[in-house]
PDB file of N, CA, C and O in Angstrom:
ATOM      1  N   UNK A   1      94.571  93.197 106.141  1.00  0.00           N
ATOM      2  CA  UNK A   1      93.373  93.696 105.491  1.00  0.00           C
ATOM      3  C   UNK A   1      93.736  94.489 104.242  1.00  0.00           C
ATOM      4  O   UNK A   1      92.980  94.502 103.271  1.00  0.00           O
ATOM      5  N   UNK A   2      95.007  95.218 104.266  1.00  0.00           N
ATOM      6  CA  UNK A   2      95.322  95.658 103.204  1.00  0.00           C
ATOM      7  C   UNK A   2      96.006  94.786 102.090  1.00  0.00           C
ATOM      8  O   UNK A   2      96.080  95.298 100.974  1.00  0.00           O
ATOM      9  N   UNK A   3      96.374  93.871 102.223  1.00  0.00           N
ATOM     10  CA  UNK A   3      96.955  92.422 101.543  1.00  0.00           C
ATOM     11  C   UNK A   3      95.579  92.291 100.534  1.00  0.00           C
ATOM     12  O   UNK A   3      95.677  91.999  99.342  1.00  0.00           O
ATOM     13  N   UNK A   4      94.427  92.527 101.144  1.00  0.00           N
ATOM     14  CA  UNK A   4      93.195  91.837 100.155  1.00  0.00           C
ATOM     15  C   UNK A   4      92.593  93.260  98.996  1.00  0.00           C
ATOM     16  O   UNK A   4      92.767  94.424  99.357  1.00  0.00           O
ATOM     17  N   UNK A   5      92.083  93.021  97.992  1.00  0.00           N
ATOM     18  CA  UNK A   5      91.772  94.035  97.266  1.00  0.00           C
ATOM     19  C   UNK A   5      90.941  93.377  96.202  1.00  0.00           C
ATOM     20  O   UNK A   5      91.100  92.192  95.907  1.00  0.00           O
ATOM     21  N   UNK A   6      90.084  94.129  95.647  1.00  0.00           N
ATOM     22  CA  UNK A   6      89.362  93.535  94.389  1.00  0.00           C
ATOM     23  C   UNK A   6      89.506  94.791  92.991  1.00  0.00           C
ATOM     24  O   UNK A   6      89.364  94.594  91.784  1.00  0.00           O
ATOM     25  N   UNK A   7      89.792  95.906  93.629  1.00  0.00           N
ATOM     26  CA  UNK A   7      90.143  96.754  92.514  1.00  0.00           C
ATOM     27  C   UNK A   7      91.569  97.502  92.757  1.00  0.00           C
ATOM     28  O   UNK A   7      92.477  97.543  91.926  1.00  0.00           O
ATOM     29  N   UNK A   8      91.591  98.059  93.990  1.00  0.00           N
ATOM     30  CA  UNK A   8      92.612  98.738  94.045  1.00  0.00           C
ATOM     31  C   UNK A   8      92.848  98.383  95.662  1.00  0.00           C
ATOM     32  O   UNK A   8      91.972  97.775  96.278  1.00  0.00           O
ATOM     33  N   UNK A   9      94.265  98.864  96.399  1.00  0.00           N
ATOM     34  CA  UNK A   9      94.545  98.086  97.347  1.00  0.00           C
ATOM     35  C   UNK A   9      93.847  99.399  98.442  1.00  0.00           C
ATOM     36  O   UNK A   9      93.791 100.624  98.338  1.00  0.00           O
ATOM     37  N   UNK A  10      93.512  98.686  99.197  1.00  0.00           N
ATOM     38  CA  UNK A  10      92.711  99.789 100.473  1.00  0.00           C
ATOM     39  C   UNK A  10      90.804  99.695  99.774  1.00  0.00           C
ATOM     40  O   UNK A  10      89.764 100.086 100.304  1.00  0.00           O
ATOM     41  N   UNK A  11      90.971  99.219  98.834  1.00  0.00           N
ATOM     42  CA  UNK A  11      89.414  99.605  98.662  1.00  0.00           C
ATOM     43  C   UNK A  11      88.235  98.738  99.230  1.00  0.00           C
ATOM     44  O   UNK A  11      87.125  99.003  98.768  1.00  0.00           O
ATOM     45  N   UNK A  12      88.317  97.733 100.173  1.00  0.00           N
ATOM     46  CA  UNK A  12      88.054  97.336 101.587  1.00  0.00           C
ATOM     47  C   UNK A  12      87.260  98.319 102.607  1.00  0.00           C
ATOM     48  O   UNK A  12      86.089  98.437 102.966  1.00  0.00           O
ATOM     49  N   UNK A  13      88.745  99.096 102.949  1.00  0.00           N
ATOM     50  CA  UNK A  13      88.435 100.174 103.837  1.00  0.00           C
ATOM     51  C   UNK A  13      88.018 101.584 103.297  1.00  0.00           C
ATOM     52  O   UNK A  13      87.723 102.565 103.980  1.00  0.00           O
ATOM     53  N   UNK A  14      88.055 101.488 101.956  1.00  0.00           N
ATOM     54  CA  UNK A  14      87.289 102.728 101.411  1.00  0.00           C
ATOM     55  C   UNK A  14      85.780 102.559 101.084  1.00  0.00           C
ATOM     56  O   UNK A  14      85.162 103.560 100.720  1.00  0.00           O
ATOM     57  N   UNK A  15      85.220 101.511 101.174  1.00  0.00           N
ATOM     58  CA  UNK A  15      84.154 100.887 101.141  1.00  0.00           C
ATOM     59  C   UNK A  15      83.464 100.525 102.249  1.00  0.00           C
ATOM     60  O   UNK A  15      82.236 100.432 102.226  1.00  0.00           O
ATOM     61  N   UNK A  16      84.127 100.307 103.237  1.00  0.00           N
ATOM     62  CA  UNK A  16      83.066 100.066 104.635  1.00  0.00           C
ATOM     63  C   UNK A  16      83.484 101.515 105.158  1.00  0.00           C
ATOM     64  O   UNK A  16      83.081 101.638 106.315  1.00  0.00           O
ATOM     65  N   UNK A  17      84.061 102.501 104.770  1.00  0.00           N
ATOM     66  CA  UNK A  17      84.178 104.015 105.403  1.00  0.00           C
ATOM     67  C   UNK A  17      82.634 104.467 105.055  1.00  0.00           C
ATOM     68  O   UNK A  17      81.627 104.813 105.672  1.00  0.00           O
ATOM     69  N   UNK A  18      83.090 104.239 103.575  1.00  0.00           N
ATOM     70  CA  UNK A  18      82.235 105.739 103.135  1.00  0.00           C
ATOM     71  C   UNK A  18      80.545 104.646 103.174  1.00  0.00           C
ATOM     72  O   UNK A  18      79.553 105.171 102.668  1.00  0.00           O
ATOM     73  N   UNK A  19      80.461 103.786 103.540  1.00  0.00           N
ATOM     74  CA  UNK A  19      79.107 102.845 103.990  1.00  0.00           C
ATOM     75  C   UNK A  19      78.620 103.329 105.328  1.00  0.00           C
ATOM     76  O   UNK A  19      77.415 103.455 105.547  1.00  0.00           O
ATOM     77  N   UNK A  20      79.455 103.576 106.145  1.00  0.00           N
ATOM     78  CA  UNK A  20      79.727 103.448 107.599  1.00  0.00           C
ATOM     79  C   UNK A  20      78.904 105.116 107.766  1.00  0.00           C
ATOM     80  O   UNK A  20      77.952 105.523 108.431  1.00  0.00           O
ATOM     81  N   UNK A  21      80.048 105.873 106.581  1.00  0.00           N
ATOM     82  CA  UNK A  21      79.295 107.533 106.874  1.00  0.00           C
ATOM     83  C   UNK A  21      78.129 107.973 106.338  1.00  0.00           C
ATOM     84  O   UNK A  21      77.435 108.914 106.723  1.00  0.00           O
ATOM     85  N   UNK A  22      77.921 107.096 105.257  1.00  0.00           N
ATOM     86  CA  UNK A  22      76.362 107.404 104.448  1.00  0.00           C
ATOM     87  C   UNK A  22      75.519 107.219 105.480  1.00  0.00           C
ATOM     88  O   UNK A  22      74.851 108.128 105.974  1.00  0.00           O
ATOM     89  N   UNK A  23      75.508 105.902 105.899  1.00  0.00           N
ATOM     90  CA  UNK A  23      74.345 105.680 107.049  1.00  0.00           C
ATOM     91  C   UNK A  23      74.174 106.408 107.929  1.00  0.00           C
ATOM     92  O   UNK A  23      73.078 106.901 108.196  1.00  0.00           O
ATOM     93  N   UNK A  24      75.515 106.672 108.723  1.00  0.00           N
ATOM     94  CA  UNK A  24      75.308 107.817 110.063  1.00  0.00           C
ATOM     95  C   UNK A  24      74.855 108.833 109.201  1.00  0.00           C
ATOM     96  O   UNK A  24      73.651 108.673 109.403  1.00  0.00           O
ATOM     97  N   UNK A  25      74.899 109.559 108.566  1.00  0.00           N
ATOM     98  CA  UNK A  25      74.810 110.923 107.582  1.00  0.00           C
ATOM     99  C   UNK A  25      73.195 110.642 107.489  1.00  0.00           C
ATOM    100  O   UNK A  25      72.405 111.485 107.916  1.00  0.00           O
ATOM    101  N   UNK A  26      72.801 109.553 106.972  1.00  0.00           N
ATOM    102  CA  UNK A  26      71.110 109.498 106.622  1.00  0.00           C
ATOM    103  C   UNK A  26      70.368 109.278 107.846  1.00  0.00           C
ATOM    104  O   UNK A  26      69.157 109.501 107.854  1.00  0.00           O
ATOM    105  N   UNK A  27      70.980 108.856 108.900  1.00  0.00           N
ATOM    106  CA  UNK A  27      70.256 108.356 109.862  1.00  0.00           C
ATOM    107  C   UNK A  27      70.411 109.793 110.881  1.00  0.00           C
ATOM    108  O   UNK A  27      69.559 110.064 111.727  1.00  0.00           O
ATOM    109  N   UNK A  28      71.301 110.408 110.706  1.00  0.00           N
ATOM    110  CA  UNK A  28      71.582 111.480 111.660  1.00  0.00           C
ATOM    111  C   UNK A  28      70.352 112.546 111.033  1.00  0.00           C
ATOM    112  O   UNK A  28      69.458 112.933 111.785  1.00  0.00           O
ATOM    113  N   UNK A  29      70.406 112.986 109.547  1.00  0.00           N
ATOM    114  CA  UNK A  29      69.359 113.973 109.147  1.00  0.00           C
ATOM    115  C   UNK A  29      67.752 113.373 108.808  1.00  0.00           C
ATOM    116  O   UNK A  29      66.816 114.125 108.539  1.00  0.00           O
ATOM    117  N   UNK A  30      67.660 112.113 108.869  1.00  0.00           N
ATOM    118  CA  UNK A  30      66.778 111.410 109.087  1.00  0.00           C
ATOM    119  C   UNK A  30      65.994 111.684 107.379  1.00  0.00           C
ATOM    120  O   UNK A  30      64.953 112.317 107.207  1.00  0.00           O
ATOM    121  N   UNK A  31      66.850 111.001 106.238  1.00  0.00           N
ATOM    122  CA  UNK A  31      66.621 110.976 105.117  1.00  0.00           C
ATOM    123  C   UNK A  31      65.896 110.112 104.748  1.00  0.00           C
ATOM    124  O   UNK A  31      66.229 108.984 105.111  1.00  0.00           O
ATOM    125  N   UNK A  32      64.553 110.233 103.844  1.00  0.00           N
ATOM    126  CA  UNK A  32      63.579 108.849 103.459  1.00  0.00           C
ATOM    127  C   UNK A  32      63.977 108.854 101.976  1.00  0.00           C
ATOM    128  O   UNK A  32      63.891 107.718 101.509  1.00  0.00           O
ATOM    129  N   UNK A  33      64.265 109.498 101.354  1.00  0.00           N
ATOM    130  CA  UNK A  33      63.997 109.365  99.727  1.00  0.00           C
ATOM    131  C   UNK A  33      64.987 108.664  99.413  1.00  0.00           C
ATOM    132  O   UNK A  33      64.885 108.133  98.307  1.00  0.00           O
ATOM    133  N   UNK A  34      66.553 108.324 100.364  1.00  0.00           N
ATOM    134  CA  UNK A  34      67.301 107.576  99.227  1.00  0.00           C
ATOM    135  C   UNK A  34      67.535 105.956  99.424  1.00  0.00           C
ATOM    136  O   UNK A  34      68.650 105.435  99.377  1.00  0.00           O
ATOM    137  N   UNK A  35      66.262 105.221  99.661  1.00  0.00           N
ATOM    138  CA  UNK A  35      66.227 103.885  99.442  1.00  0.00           C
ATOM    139  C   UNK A  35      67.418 103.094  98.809  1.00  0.00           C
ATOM    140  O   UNK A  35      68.240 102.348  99.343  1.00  0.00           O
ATOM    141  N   UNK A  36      67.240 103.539  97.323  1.00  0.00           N
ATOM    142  CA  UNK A  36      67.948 103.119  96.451  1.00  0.00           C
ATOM    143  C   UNK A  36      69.940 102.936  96.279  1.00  0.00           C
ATOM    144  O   UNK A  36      70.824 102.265  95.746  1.00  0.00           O
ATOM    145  N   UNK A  37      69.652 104.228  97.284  1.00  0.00           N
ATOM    146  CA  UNK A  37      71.330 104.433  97.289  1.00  0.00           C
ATOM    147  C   UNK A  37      71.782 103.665  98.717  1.00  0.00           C
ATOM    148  O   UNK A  37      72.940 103.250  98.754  1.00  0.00           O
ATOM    149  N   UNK A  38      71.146 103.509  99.589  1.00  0.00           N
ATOM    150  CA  UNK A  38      71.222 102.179 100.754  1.00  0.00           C
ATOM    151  C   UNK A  38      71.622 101.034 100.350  1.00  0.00           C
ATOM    152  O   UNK A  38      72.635 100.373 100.580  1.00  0.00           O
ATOM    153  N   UNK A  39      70.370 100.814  99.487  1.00  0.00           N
ATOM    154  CA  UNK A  39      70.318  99.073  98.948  1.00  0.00           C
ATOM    155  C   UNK A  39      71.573  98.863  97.965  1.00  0.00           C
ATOM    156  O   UNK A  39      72.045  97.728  97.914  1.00  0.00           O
ATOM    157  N   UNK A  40      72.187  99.950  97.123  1.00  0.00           N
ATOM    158  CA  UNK A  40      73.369  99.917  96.606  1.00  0.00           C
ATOM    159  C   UNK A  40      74.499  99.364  97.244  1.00  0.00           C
ATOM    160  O   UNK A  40      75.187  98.382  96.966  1.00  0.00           O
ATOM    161  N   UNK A  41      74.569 100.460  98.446  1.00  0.00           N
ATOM    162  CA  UNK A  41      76.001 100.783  99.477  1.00  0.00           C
ATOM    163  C   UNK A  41      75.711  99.267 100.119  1.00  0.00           C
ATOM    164  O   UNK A  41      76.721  98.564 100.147  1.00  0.00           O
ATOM    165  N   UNK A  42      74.726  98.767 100.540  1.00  0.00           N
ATOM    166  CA  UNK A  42      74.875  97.326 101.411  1.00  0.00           C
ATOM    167  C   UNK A  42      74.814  96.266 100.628  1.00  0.00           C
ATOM    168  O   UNK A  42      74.808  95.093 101.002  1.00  0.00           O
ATOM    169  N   UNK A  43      74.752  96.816  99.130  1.00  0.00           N
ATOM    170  CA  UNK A  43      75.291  95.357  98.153  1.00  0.00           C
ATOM    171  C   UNK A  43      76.690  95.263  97.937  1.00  0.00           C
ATOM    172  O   UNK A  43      77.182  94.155  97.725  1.00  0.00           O
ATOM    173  N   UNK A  44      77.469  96.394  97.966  1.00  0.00           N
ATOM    174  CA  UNK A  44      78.266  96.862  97.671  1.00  0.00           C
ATOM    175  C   UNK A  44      79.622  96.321  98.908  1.00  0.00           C
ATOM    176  O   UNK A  44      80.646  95.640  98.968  1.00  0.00           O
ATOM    177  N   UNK A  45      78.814  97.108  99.660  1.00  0.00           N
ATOM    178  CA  UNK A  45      79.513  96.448 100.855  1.00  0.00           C
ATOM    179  C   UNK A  45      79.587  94.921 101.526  1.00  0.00           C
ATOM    180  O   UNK A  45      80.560  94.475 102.135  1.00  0.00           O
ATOM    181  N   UNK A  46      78.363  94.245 101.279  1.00  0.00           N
ATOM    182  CA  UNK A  46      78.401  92.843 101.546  1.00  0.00           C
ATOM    183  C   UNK A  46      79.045  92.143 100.771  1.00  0.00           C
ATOM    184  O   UNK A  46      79.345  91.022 101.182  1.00  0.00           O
ATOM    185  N   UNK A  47      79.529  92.591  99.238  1.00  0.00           N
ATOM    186  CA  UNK A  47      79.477  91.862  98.040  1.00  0.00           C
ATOM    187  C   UNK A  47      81.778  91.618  99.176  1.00  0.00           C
ATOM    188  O   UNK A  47      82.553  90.682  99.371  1.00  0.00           O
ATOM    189  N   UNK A  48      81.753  93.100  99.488  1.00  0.00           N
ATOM    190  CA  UNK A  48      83.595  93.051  99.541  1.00  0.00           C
ATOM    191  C   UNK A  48      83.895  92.372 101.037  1.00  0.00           C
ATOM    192  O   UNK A  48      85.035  91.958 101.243  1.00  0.00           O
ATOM    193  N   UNK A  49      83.265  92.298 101.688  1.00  0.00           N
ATOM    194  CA  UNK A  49      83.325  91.872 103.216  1.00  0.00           C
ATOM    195  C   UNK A  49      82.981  90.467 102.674  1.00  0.00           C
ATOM    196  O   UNK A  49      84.009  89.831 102.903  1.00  0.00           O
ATOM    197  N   UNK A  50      81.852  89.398 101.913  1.00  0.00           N
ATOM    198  CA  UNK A  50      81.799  87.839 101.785  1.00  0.00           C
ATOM    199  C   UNK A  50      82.929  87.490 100.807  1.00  0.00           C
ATOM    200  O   UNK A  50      83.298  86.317 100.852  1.00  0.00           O
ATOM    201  N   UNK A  51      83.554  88.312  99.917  1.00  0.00           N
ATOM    202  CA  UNK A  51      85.025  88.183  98.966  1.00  0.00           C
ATOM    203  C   UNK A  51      86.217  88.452 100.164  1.00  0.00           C
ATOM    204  O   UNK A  51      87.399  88.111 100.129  1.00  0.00           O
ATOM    205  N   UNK A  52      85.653  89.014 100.984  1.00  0.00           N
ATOM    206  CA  UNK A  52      87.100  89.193 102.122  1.00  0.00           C
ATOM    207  C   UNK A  52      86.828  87.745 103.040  1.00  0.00           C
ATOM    208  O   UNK A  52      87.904  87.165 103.186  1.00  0.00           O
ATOM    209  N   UNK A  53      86.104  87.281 103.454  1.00  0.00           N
ATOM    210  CA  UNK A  53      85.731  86.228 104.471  1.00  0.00           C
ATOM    211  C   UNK A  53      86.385  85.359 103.183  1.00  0.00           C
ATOM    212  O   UNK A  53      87.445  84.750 103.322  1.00  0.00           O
ATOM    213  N   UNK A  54      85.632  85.371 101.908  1.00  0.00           N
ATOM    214  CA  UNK A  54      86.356  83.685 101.090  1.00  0.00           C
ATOM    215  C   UNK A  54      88.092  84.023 100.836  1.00  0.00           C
ATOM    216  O   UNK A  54      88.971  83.441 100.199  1.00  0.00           O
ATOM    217  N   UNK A  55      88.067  85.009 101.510  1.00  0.00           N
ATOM    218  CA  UNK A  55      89.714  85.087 100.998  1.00  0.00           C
ATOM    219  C   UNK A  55      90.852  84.036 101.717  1.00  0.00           C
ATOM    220  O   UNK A  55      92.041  83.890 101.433  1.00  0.00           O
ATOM    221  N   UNK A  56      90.012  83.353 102.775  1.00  0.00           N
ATOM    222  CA  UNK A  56      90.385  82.830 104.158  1.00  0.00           C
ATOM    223  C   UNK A  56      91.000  81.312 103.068  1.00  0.00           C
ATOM    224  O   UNK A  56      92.083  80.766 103.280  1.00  0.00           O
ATOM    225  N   UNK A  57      90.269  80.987 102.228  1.00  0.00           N
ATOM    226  CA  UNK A  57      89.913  79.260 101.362  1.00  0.00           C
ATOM    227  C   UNK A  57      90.688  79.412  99.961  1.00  0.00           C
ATOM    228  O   UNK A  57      91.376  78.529  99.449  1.00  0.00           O
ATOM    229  N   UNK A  58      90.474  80.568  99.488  1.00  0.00           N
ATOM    230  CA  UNK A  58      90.815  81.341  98.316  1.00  0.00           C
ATOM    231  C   UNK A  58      92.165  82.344  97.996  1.00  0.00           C
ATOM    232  O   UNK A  58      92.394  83.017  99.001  1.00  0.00           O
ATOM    233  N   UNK A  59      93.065  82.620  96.954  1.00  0.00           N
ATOM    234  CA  UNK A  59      93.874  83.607  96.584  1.00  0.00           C
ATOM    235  C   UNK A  59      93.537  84.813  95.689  1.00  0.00           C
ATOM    236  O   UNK A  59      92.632  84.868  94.856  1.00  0.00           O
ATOM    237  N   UNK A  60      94.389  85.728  95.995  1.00  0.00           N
ATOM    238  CA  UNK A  60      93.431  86.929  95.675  1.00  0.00           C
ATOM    239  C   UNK A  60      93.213  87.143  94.024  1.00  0.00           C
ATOM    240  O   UNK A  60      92.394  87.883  93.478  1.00  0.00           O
ATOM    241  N   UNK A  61      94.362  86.121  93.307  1.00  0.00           N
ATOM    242  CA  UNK A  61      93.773  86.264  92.291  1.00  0.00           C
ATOM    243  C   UNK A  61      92.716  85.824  91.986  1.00  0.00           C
ATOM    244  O   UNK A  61      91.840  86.351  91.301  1.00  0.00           O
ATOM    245  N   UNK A  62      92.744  84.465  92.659  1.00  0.00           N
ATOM    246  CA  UNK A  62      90.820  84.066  92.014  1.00  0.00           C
ATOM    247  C   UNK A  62      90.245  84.293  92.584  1.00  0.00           C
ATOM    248  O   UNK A  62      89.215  83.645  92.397  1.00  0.00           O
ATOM    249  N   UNK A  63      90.103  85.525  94.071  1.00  0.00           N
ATOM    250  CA  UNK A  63      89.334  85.880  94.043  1.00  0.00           C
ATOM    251  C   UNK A  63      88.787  86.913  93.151  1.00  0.00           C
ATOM    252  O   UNK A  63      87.570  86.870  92.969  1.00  0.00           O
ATOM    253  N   UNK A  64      89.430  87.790  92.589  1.00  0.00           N
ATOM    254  CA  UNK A  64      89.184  88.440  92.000  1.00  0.00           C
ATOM    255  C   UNK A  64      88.662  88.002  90.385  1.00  0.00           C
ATOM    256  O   UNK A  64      88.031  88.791  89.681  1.00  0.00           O
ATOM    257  N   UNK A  65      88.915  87.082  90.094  1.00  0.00           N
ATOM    258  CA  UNK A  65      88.361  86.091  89.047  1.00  0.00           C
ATOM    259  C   UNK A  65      86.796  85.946  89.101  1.00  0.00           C
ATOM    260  O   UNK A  65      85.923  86.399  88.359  1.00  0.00           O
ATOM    261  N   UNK A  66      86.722  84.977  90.496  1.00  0.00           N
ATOM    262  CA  UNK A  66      85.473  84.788  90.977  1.00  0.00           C
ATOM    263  C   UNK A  66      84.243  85.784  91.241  1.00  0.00           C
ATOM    264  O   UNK A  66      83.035  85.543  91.254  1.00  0.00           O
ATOM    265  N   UNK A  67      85.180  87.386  91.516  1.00  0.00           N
ATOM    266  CA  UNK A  67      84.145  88.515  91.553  1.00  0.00           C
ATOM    267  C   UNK A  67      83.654  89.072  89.938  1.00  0.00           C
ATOM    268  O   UNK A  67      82.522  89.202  89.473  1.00  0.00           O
ATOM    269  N   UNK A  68      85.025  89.333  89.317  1.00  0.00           N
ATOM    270  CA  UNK A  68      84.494  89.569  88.345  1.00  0.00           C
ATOM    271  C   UNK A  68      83.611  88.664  87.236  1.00  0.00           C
ATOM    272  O   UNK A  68      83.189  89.216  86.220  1.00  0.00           O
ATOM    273  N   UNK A  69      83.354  87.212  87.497  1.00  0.00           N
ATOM    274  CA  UNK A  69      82.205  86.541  86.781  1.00  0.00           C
ATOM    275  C   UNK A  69      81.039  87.130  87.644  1.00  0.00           C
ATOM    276  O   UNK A  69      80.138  87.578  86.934  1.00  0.00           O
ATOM    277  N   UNK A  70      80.828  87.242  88.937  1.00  0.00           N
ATOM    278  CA  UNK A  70      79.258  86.931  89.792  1.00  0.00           C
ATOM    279  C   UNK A  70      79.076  88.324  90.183  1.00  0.00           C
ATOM    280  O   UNK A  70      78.192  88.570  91.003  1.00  0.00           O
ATOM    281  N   UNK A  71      79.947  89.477  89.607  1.00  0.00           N
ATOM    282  CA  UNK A  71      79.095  90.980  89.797  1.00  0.00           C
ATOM    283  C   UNK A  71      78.057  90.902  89.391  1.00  0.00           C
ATOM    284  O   UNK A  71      77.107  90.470  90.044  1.00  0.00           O
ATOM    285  N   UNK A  72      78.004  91.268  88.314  1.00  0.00           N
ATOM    286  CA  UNK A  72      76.694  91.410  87.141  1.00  0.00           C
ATOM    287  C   UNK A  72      75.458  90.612  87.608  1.00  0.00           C
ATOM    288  O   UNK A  72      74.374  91.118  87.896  1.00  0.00           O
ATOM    289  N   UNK A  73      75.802  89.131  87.649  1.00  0.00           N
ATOM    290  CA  UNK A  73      74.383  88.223  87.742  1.00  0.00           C
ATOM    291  C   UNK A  73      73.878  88.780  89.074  1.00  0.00           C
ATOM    292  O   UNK A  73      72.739  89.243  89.147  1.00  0.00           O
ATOM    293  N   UNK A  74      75.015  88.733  90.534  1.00  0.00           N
ATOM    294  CA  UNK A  74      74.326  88.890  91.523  1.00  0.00           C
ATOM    295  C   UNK A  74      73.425  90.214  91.496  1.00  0.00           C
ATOM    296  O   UNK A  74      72.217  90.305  91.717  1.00  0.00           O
ATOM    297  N   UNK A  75      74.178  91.033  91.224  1.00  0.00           N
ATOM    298  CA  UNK A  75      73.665  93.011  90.937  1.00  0.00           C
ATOM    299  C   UNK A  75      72.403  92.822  90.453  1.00  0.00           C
ATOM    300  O   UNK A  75      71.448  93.406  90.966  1.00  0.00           O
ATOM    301  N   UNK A  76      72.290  92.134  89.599  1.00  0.00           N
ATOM    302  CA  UNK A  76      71.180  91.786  88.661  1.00  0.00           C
ATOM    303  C   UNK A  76      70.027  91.474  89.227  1.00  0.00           C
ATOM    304  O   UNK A  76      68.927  92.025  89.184  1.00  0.00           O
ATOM    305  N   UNK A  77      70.387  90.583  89.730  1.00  0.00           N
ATOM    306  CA  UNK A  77      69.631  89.524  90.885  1.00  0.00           C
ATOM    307  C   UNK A  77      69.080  90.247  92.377  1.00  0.00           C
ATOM    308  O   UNK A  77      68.045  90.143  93.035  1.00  0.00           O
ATOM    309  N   UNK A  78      70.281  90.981  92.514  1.00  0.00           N
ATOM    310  CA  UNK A  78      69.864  91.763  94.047  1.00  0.00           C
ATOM    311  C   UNK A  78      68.870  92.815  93.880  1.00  0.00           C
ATOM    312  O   UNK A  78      68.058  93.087  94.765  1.00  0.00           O
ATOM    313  N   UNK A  79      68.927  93.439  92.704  1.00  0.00           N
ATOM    314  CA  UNK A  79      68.324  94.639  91.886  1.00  0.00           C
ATOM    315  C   UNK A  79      66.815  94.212  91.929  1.00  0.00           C
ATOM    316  O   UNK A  79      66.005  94.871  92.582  1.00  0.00           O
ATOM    317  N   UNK A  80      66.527  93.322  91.363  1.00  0.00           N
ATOM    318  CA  UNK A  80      65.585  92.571  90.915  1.00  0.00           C
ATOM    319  C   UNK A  80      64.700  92.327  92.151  1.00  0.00           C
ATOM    320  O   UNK A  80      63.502  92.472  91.910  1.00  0.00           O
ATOM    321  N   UNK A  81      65.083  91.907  93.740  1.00  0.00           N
ATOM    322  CA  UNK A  81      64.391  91.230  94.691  1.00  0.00           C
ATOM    323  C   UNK A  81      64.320  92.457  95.670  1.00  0.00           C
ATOM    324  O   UNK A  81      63.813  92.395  96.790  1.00  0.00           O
ATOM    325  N   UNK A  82      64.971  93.747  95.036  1.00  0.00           N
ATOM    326  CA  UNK A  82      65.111  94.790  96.757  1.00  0.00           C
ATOM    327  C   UNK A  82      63.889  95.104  96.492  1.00  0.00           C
ATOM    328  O   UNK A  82      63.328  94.943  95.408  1.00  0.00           O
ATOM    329  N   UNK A  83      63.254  95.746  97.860  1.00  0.00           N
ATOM    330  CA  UNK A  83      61.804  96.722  97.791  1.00  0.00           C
ATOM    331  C   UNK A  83      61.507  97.887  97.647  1.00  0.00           C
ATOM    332  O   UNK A  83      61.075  98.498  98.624  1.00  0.00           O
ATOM    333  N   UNK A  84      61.657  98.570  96.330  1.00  0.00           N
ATOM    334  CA  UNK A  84      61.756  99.544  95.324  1.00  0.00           C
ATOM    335  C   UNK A  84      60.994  99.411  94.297  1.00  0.00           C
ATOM    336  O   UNK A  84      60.641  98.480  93.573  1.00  0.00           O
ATOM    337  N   UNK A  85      60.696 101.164  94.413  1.00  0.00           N
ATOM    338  CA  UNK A  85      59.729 100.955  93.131  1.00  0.00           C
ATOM    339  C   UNK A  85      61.173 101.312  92.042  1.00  0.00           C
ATOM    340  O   UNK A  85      62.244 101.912  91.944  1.00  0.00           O
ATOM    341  N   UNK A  86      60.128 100.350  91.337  1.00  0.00           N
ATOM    342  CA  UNK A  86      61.003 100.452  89.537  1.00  0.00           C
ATOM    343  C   UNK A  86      60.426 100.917  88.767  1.00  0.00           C
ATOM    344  O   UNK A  86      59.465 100.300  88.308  1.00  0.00           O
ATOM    345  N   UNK A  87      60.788 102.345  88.235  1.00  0.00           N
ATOM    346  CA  UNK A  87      60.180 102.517  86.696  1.00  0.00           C
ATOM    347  C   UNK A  87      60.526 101.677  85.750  1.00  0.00           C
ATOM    348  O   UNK A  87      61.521 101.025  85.434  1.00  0.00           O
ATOM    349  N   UNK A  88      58.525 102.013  85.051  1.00  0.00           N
ATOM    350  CA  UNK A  88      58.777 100.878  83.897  1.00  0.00           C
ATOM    351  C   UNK A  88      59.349 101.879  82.369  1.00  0.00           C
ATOM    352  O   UNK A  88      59.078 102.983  81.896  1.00  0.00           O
ATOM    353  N   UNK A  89      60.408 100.541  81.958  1.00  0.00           N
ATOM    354  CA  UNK A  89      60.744 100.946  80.446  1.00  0.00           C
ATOM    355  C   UNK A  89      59.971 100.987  79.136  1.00  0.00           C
ATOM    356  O   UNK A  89      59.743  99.962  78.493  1.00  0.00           O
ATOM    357  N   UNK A  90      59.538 102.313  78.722  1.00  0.00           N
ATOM    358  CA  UNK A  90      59.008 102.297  77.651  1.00  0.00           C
ATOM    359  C   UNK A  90      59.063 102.122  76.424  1.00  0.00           C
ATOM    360  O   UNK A  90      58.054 102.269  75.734  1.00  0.00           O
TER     361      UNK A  90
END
């Protein structure tokens, strides 16, 4: 697990940690306002766990190839479909 990386090595497990503690942390004080920072952490986190599963077909350089083209569009894209209000730009 430490063999795989997309920025730096361990950042896998620094990413499903601090996912793992936000949630218990929001769910333990029973936080409503931070929607936004959820829908982040579980893009965030799904985006490195489905780059860790293609790592199985794939090498880590292209994977890391492959992430850095489909951040942006997916982010974009995920941004776009979560259920959040969006301020509008004036």
């Amino acid at each position: 697990m430490l063999d795989f990386h997309i920025l730096f090595i361990g950042d896998i497990i620094f990413v499903s940690l601090l996912t793992s503690i936000y949630f218990l942390y929001s769910y333990i004080k029973k936080l409503k306002t931070d929607k936004t920072i959820k829908y982040i952490l579980l893009f965030i986190f799904s985006f490195y766990w489905l780059f860790f599963i293609l790592g199985i077909k794939f090498t880590t350089y292209e994977l890391k190839n492959i992430a850095g083209v489909c951040i942006i569009p997916l982010f974009l894209t995920y941004y776009l479909l979560i259920p959040i209000q969006k301020k509008a730009i004036r």
